[in-house]
N, C-alpha and C positions, 0 to 999 in steps of 0.2 A: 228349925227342923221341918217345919211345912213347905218352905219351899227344897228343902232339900230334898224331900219324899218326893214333891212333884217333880223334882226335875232329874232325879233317878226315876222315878217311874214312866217319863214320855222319854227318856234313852233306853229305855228299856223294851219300850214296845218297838221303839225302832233294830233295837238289834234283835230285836225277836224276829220280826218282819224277814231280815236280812239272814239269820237263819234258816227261817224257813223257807226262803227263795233257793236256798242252795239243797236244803235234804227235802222237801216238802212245794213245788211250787204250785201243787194240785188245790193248796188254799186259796187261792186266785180265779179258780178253773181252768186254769191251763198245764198240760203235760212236760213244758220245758221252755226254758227262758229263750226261746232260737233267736229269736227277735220279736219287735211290736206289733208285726201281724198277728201273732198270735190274740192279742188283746183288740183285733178289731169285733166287729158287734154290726155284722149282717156286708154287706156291698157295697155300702153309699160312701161319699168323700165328701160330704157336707157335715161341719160338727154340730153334733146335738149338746144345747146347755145344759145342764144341769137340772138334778131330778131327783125328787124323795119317793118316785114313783115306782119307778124301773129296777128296785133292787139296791143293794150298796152301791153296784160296780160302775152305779151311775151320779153317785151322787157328786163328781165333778165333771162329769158331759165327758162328751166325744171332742176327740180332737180331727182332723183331716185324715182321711181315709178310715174314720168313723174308731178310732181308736180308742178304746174305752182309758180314760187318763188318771184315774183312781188307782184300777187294778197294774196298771203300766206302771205309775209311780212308787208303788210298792214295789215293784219286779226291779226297777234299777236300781232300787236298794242293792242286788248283786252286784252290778258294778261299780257302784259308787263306793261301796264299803269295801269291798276289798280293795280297791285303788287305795282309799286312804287309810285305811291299817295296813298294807304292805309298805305304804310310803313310810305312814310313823312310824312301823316297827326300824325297818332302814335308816329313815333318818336319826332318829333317835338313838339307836346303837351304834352309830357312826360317830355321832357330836360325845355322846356318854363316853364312850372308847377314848377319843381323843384329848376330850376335858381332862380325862384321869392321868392319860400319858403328861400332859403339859402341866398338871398339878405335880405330880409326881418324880417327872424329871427338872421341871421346873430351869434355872434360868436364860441363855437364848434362844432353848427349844418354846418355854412356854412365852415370851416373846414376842417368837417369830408368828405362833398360834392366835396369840392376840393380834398383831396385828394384820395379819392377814383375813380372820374373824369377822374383826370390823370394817376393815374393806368389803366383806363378802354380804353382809347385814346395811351397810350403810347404801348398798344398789335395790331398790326396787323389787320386791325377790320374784314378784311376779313374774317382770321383764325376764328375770336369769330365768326362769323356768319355762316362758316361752321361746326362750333363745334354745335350753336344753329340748325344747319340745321339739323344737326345730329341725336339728340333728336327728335327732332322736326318732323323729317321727307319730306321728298321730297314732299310738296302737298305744294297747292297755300298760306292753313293757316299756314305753317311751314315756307314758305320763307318770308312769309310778319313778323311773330316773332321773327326769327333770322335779318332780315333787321333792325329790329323796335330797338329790343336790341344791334346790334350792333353798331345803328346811334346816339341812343340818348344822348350819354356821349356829342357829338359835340353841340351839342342846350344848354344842361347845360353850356357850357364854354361860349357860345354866351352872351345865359340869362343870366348868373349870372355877366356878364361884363355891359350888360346894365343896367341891373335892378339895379346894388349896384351904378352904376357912379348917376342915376336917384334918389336912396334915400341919398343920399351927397348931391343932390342942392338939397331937400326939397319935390322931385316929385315923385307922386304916380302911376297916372295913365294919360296915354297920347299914345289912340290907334293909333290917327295917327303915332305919330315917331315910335312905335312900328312896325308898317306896313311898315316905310321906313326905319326902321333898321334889317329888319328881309327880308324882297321883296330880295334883291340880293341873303342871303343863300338858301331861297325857291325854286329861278330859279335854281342856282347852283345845289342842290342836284336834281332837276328833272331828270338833266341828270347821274349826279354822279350814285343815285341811277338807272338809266335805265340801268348803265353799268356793275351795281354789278349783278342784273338780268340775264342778256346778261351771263356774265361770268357763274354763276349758270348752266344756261339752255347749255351756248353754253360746257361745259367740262361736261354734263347729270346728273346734283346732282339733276334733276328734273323727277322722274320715276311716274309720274303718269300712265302712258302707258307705256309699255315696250316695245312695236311695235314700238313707237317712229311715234303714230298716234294722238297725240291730237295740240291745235295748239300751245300751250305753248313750242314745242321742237323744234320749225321750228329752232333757232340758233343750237341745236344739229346735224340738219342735216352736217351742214361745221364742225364740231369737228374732223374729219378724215382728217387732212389736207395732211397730206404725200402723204394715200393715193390717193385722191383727184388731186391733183399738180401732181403724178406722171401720173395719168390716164390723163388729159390734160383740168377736168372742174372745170377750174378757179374760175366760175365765182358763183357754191355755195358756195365758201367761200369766194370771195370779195366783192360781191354786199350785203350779209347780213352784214358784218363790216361796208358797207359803209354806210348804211340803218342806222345804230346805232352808228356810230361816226358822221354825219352828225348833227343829233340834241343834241349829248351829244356836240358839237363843239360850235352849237349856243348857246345853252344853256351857255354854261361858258364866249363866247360873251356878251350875253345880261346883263348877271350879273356881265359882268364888264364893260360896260358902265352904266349899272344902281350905282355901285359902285363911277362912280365919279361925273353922277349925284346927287346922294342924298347926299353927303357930308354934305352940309352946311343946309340939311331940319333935318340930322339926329343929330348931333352936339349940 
């Protein structure tokens, strides 16, 4: 139970965060999320380290063109998060959809489903999603398509495992277990996918701006590591990993104590 409180309470404050960047970004000090200019902090293009002096908004230093990297990293919580809940919602009512057709109608249709499934699962889904990026192009609507496409084969092996075990004893429809057999994937790929994101944005297949001014590239900023490390600021490339493995952490936390909770409700 204790780690369960903690790792619903640090997802929490993250979607709070993310909230409040869409009705509220004035708890940041800034008027609107336009882009990372807004979170600069005075002229200069030199990053300043890190500082329990200067306020919260400093307490992970300035990045290049003096970007305050705190208040930033909280701000692309709007794009991060909606990328990856529009993906999971998509992907996941794609594969659930499908799993219940191939349970349902069941023999060359559910099949054909399977196997083309594990062809779709057995490729790198990364790759497909950077091939779908491709196409698709580097905008907010092309990585949530390639996300959608490359997620959904995993929902079809979920669904089609529940839904055919559910028409062998006789059951059709039963939202609840649905919701406690599907609740631990949900949490899981929150983070999954925030990380496939992260990746996206942090190695720049995200060119909306080529300035590398909007707030969707703030992980692009650390993508220069060598350079970075050799010059001696740390801390733009550790404190955004740490920003973004922290709740991809909890995240796979909570969904695995939710895992041995619901055993015996999902069963």
């Amino acid at each position: 139970m204790h780690i369960y409180s903690i790792s619903s309470g640090v997802i929490a404050l993250y979607l709070l965060a993310f909230v409040l960047d869409l009705v509220y970004p004035q708890y940041m000090g800034v008027h609107s999320l336009s882009s990372l200019l807004v979170f600069r902090r005075g002229t200069g293009i030199i990053p300043a380290p890190p500082s329990f002096t200067g306020g919260w908004k400093m307490y992970m230093g300035t990045t290049y063109e003096s970007i305050l990297l705190f208040p930033a990293l909280l701000g692309s919580l709007k794009f991060d998060f909606t990328i990856m809940l529009a993906s999971l919602v998509i992907s996941a009512s794609m594969g659930i959809a499908i799993g219940y057709s191939a349970a349902a109608i069941g023999k060359g249709y559910k099949k054909l489903i399977i196997y083309v499934t594990k062809i779709a699962t057995s490729a790198p889904y990364i790759l497909v999603m950077l091939l779908v990026l491709y196409i698709a192009r580097g905008t907010e609507t092309g990585i949530i398509i390639a996300i959608s496409i490359g997620w959904f084969p995993f929902y079809v092996m979920r669904a089609l495992d529940i839904f055919d075990s559910w028409f062998r004893k006789g059951k059709i429809y039963d939202y609840k277990k649905l919701l406690f057999s599907f609740t631990p994937y949900f949490i899981t790929d929150l983070g999954a996918i925030t990380g496939v994101v992260t990746i996206i944005t942090y190695f720049g297949f995200y060119f909306r701006n080529p300035f590398v001014l909007d707030i969707g590239n703030i992980m692009n900023l650390g993508g220069n590591v060598s350079t970075y490390l050799f010059s001696g600021v740390w801390w733009i490339i550790i404190f955004p990993l740490v920003f973004i493995t922290v709740f991809i952490g909890f995240t796979a936390l909570l969904s695995y104590e939710l895992n041995g909770g619901l055993d015996n409700a999902a069963s």
